[in-house]
N, CA, C and O atoms as a printed pandas DataFrame, in Angstrom:
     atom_number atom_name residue_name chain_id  residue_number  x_coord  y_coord  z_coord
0              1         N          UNK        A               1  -17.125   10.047   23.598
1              2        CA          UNK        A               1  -15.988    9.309   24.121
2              3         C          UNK        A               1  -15.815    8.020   23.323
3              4         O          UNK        A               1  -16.765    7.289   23.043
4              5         N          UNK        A               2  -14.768    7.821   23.033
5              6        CA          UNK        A               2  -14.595    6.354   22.413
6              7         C          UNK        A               2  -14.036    5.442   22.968
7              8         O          UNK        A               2  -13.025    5.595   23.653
8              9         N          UNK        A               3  -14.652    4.259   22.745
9             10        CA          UNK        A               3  -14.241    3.414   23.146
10            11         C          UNK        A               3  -13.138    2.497   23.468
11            12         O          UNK        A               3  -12.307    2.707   22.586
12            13         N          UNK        A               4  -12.685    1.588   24.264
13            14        CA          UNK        A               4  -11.077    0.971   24.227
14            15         C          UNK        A               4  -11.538   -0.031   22.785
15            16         O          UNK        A               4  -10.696   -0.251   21.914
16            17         N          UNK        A               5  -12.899   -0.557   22.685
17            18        CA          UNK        A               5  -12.900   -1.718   21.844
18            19         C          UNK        A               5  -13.029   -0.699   20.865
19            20         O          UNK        A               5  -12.514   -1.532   20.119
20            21         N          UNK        A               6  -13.287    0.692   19.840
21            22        CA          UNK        A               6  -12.950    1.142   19.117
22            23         C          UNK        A               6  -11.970    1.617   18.969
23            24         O          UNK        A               6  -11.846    2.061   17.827
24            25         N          UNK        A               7  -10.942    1.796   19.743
25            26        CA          UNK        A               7   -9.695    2.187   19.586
26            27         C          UNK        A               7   -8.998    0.853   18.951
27            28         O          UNK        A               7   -8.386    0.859   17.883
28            29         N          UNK        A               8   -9.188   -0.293   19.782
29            30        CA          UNK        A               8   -8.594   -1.605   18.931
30            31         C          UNK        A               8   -8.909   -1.862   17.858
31            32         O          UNK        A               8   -8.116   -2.473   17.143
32            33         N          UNK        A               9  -10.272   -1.455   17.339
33            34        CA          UNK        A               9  -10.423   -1.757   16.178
34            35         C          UNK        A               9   -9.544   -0.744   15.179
35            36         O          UNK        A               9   -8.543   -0.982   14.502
36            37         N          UNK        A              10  -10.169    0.243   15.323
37            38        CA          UNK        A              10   -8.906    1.289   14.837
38            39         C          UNK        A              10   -7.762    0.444   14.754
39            40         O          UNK        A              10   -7.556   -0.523   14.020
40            41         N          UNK        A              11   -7.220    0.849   15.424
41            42        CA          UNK        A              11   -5.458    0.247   15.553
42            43         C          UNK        A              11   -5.174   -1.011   14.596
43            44         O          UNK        A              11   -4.343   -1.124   13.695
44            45         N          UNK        A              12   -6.187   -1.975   15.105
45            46        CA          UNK        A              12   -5.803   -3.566   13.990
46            47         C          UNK        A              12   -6.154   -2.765   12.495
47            48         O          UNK        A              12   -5.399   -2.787   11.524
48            49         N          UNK        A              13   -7.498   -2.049   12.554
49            50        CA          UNK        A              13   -7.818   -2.100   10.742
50            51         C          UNK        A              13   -6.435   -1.220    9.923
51            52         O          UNK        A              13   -6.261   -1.271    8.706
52            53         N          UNK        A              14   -5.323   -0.241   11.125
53            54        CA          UNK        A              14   -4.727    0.294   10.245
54            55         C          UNK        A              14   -3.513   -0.480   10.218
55            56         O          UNK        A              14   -2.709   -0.210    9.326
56            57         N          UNK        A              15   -3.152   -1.679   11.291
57            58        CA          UNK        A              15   -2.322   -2.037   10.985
58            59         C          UNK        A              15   -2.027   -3.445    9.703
59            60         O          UNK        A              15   -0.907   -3.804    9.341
60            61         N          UNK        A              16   -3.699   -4.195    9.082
61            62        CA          UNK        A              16   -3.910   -4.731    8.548
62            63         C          UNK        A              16   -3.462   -3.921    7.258
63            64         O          UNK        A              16   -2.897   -4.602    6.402
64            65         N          UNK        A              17   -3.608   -2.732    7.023
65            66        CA          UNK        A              17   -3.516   -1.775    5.995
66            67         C          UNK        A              17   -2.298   -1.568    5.704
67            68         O          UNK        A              17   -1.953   -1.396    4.535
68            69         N          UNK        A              18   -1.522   -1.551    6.627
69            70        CA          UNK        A              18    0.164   -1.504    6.957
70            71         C          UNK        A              18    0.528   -2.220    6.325
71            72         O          UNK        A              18    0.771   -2.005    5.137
72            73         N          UNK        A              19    0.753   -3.746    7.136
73            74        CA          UNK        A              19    0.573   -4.827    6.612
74            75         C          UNK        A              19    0.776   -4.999    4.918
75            76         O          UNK        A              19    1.850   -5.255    4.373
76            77         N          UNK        A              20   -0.707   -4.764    4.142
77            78        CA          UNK        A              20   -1.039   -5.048    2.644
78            79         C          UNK        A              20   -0.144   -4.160    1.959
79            80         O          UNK        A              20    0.297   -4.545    0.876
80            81         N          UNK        A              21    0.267   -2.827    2.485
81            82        CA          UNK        A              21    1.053   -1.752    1.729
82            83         C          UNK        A              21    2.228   -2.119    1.999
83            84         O          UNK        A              21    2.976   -1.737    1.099
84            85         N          UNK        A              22    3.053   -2.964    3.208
85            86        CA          UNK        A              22    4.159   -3.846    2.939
86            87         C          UNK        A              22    4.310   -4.756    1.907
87            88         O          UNK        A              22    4.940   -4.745    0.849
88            89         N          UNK        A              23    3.472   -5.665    2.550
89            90        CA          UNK        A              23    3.503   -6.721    0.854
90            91         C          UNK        A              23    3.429   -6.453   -0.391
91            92         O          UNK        A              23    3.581   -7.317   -1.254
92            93         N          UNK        A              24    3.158   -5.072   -0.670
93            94        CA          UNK        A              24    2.900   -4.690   -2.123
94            95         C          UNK        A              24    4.714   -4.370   -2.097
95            96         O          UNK        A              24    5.529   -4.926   -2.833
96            97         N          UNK        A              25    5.047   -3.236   -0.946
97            98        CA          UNK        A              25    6.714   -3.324   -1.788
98            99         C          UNK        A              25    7.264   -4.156   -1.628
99           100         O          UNK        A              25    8.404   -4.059   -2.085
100          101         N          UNK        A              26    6.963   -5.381   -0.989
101          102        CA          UNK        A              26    7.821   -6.446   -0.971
102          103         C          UNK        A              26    7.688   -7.321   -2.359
103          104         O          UNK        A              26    8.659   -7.797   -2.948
104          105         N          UNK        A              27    6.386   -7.443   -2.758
105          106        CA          UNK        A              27    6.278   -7.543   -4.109
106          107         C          UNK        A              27    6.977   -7.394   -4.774
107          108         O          UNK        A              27    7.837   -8.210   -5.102
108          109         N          UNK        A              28    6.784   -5.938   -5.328
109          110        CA          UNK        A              28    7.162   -4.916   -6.048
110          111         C          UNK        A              28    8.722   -5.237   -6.053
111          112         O          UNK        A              28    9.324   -5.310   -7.124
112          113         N          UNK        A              29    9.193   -5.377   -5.154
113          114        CA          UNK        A              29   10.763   -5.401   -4.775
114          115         C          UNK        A              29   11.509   -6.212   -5.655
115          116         O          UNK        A              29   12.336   -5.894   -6.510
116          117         N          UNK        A              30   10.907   -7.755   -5.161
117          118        CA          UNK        A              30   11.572   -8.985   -5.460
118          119         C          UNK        A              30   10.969   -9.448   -7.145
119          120         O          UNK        A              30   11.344  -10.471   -7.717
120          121         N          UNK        A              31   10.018   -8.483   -7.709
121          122        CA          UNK        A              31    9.665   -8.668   -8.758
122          123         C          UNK        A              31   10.706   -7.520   -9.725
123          124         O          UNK        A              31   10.872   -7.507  -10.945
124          125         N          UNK        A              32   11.111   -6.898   -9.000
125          126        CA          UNK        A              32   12.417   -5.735   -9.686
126          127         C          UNK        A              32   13.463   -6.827   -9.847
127          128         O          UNK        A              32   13.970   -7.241  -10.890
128          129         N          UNK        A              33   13.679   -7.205   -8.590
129          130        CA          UNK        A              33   15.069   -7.252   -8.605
130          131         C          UNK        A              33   15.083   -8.842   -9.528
131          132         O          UNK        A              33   15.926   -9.066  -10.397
132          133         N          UNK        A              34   14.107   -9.730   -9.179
133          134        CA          UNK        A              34   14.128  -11.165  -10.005
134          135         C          UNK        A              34   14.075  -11.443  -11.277
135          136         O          UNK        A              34   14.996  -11.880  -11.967
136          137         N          UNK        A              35   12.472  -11.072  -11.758
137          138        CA          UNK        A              35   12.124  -11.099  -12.812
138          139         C          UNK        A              35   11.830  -10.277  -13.688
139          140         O          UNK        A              35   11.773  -10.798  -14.801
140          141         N          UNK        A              36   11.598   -9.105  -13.664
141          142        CA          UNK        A              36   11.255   -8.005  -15.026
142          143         C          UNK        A              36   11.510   -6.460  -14.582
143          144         O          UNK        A              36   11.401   -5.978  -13.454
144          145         N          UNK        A              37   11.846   -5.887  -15.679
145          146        CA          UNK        A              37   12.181   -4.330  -15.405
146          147         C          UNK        A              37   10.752   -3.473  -15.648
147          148         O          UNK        A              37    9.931   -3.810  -16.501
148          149         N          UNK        A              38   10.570   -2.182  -14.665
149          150        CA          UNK        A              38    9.473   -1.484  -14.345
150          151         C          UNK        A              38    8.546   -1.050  -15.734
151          152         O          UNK        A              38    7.366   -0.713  -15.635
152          153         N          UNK        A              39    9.124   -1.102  -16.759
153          154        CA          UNK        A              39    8.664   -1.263  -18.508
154          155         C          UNK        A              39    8.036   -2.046  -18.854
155          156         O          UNK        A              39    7.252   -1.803  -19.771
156          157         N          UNK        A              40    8.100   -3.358  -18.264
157          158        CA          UNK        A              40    7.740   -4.356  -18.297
158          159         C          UNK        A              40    5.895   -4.379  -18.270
159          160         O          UNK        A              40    5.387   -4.339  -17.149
160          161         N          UNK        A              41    4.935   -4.443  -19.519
161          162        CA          UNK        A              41    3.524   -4.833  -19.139
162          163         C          UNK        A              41    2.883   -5.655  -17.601
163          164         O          UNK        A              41    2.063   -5.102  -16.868
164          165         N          UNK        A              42    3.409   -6.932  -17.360
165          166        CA          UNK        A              42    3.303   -7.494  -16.020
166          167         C          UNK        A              42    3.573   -7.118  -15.059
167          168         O          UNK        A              42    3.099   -7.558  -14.011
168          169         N          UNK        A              43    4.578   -6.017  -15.149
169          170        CA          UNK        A              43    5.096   -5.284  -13.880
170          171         C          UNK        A              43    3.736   -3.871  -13.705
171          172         O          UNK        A              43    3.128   -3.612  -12.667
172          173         N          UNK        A              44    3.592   -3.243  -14.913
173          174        CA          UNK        A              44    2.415   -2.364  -14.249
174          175         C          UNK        A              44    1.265   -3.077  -13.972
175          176         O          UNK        A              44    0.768   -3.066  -12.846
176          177         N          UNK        A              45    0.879   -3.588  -14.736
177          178        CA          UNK        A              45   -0.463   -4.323  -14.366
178          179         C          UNK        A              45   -0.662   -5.161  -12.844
179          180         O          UNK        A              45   -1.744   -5.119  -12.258
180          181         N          UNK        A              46    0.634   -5.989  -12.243
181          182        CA          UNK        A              46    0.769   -6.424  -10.807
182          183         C          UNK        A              46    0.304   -4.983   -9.811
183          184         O          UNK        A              46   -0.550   -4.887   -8.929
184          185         N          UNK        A              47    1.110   -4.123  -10.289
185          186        CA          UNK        A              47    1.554   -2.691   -9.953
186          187         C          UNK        A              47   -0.077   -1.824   -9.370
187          188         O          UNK        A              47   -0.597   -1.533   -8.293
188          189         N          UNK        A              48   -0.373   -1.692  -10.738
189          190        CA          UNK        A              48   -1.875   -1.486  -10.418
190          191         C          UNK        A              48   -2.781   -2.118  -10.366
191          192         O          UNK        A              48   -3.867   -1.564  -10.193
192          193         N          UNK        A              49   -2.714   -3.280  -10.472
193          194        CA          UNK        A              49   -4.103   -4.065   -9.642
194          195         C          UNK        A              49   -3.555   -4.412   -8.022
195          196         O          UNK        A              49   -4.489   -4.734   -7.288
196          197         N          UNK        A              50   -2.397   -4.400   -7.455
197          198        CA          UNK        A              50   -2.248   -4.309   -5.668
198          199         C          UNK        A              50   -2.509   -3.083   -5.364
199          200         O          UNK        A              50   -3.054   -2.942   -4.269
200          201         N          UNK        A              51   -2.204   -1.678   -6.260
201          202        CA          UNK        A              51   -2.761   -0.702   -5.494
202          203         C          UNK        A              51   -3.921   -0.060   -5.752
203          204         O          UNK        A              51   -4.050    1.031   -5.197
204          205         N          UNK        A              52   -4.986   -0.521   -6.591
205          206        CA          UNK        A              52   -6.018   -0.150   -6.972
206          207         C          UNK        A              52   -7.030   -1.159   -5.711
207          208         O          UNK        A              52   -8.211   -0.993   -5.406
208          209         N          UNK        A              53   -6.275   -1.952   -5.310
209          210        CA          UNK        A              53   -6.785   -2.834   -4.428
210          211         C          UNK        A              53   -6.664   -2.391   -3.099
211          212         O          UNK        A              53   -7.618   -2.174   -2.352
212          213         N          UNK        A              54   -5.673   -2.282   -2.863
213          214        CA          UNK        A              54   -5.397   -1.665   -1.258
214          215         C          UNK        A              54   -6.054   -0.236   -1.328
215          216         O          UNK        A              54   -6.185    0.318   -0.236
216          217         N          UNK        A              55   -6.487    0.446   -2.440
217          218        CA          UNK        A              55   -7.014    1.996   -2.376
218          219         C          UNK        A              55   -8.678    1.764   -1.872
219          220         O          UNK        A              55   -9.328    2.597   -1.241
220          221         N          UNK        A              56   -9.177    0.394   -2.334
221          222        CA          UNK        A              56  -10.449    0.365   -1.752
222          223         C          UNK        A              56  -10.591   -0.439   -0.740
223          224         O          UNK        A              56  -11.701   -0.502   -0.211
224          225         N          UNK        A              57   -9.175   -1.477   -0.090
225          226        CA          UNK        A              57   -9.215   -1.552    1.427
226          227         C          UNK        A              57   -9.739   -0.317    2.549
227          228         O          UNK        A              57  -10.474   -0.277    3.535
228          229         N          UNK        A              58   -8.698    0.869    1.585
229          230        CA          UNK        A              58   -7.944    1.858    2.828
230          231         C          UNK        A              58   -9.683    2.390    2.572
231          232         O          UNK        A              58  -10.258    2.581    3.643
232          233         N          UNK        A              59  -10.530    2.633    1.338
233          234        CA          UNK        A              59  -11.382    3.647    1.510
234          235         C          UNK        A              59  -12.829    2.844    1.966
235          236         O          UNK        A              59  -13.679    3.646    2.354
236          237         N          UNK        A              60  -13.286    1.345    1.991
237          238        CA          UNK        A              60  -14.017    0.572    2.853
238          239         C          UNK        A              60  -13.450    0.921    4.056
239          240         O          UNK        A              60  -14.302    1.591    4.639
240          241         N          UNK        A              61  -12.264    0.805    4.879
241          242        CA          UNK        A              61  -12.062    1.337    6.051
242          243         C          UNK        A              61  -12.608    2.755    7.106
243          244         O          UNK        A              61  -13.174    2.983    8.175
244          245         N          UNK        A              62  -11.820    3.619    5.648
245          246        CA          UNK        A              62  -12.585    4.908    5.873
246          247         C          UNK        A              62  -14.247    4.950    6.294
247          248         O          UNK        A              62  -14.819    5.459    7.258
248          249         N          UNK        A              63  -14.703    4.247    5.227
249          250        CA          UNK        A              63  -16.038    4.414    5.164
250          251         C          UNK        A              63  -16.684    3.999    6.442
251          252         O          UNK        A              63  -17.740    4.476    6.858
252          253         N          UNK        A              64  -15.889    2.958    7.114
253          254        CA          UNK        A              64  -16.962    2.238    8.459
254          255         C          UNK        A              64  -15.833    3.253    9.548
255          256         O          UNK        A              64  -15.735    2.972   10.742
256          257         N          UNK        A              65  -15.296    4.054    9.120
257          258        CA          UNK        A              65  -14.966    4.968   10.451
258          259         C          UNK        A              65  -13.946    4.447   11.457
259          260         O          UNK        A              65  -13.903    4.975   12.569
260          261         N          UNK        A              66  -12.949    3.237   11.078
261          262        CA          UNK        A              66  -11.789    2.270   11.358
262          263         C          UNK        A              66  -10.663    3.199   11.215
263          264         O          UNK        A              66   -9.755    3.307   12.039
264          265         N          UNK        A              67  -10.775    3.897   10.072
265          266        CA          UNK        A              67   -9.337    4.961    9.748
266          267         C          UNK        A              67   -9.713    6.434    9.386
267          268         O          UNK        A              67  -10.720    6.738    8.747
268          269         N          UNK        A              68   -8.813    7.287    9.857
269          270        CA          UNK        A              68   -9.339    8.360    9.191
270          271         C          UNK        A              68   -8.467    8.860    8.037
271          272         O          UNK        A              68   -7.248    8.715    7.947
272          273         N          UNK        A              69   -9.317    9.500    7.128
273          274        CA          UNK        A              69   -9.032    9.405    5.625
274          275         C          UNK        A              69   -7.770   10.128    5.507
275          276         O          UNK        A              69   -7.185    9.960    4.437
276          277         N          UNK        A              70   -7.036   11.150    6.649
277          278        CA          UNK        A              70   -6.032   11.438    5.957
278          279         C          UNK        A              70   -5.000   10.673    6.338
279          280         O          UNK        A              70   -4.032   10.748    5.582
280          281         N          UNK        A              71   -4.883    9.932    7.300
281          282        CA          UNK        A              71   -4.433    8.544    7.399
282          283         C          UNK        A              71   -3.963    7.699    6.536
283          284         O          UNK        A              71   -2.807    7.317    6.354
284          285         N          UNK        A              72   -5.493    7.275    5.718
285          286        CA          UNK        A              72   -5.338    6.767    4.677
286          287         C          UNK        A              72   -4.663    7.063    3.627
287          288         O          UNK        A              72   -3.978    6.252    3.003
288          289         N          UNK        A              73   -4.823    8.430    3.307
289          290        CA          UNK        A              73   -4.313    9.090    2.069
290          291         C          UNK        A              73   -3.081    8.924    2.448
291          292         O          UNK        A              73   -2.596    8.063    1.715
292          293         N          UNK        A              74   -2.013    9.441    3.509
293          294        CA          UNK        A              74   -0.613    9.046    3.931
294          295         C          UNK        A              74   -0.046    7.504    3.481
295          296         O          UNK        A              74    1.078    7.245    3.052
296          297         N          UNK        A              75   -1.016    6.697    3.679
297          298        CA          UNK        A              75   -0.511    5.756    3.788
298          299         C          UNK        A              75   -0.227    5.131    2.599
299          300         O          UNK        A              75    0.663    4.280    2.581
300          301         N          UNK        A              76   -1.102    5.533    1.166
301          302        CA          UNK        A              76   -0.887    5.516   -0.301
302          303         C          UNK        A              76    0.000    6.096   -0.672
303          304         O          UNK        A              76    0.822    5.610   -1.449
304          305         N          UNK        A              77    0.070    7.511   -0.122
305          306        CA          UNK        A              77    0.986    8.392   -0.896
306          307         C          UNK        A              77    2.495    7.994   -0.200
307          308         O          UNK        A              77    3.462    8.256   -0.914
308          309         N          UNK        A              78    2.748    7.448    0.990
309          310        CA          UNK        A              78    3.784    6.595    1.504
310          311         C          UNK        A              78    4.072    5.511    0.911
311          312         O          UNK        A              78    5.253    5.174    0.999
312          313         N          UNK        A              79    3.392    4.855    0.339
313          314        CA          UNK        A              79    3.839    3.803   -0.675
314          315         C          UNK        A              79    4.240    4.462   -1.701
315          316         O          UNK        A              79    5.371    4.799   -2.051
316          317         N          UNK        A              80    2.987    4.659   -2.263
317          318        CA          UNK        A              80    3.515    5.180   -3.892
318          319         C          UNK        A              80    5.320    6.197   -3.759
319          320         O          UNK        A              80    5.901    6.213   -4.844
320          321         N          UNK        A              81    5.778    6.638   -3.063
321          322        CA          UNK        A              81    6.667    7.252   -2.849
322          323         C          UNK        A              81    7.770    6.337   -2.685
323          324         O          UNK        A              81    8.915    6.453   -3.122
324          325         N          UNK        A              82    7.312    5.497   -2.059
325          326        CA          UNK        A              82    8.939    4.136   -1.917
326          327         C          UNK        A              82    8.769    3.189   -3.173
327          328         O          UNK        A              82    9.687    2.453   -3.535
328          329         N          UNK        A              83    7.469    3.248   -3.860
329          330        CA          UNK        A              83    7.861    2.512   -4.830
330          331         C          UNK        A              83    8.459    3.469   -5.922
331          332         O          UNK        A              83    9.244    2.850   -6.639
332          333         N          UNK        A              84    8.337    4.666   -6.232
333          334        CA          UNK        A              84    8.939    5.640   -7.233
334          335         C          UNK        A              84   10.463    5.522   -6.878
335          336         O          UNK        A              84   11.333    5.377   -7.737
336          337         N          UNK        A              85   10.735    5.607   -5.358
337          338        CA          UNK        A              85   12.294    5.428   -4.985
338          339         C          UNK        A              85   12.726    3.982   -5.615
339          340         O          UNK        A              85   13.926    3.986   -5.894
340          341         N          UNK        A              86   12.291    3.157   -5.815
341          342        CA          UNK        A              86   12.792    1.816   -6.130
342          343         C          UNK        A              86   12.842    1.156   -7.469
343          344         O          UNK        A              86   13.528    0.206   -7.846
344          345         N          UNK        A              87   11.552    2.210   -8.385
345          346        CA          UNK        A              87   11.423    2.052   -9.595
346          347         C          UNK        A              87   12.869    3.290  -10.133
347          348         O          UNK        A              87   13.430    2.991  -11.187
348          349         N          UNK        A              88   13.140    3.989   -9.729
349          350        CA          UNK        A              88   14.291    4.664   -9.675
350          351         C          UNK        A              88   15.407    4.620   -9.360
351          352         O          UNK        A              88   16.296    5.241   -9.944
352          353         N          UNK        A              89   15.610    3.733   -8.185
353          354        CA          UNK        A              89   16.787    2.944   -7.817
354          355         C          UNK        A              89   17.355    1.774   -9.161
355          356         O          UNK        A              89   18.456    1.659   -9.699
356          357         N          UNK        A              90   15.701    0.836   -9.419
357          358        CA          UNK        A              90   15.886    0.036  -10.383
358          359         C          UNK        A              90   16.514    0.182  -12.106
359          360         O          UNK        A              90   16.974   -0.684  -12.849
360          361         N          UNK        A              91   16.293    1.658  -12.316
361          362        CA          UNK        A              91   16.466    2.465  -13.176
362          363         C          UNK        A              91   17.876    2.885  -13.852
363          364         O          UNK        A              91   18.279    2.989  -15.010
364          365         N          UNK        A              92   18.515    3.104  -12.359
365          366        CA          UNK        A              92   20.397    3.093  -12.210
366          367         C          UNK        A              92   20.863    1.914  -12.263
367          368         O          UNK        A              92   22.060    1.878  -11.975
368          369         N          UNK        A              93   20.330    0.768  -12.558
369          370        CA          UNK        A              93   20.969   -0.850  -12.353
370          371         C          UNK        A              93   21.747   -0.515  -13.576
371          372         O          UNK        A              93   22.525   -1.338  -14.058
């Protein structure tokens, strides 16, 4: 049986995760639309060091049993998917 105080934990660690995978497209966003196109060296490198980062949030999470991994995996492959829409949107400018 699990607990209510493991269920909260659950719940906050995935919504902290939420959270970081927002700020990356919000990033991502205002760094399209402001300063540099997706070609751009600074733009991958931002690119992949927030999600090489949030990949070992989501999988430290996993690991202490806070999220479960296919969870996790959704929640990458849910990003990476809105940022392809936006690096593609950015594309038609």
């Amino acid at each position: 049986m699990v607990s209510d105080i493991q269920i909260d934990h659950r719940e906050k660690a995935y919504a902290l995760l939420k959270a970081d995978a927002d700020k990356i497209l919000r990033l991502i966003q205002v760094q399209m639309d402001n300063l540099t196109m997706p070609q751009c060296p600074l733009y991958e490198e931002v690119l992949d060091t927030q999600m090489f980062g949030l990949s070992r949030e989501i999988d430290f999470a996993v690991r202490l049993g806070l999220v479960d991994q296919k969870d996790g995996k959704e929640l990458m492959g849910s990003l990476e998917r809105q940022l392809s829409a936006l690096h593609e949107a950015s594309l038609k400018k």
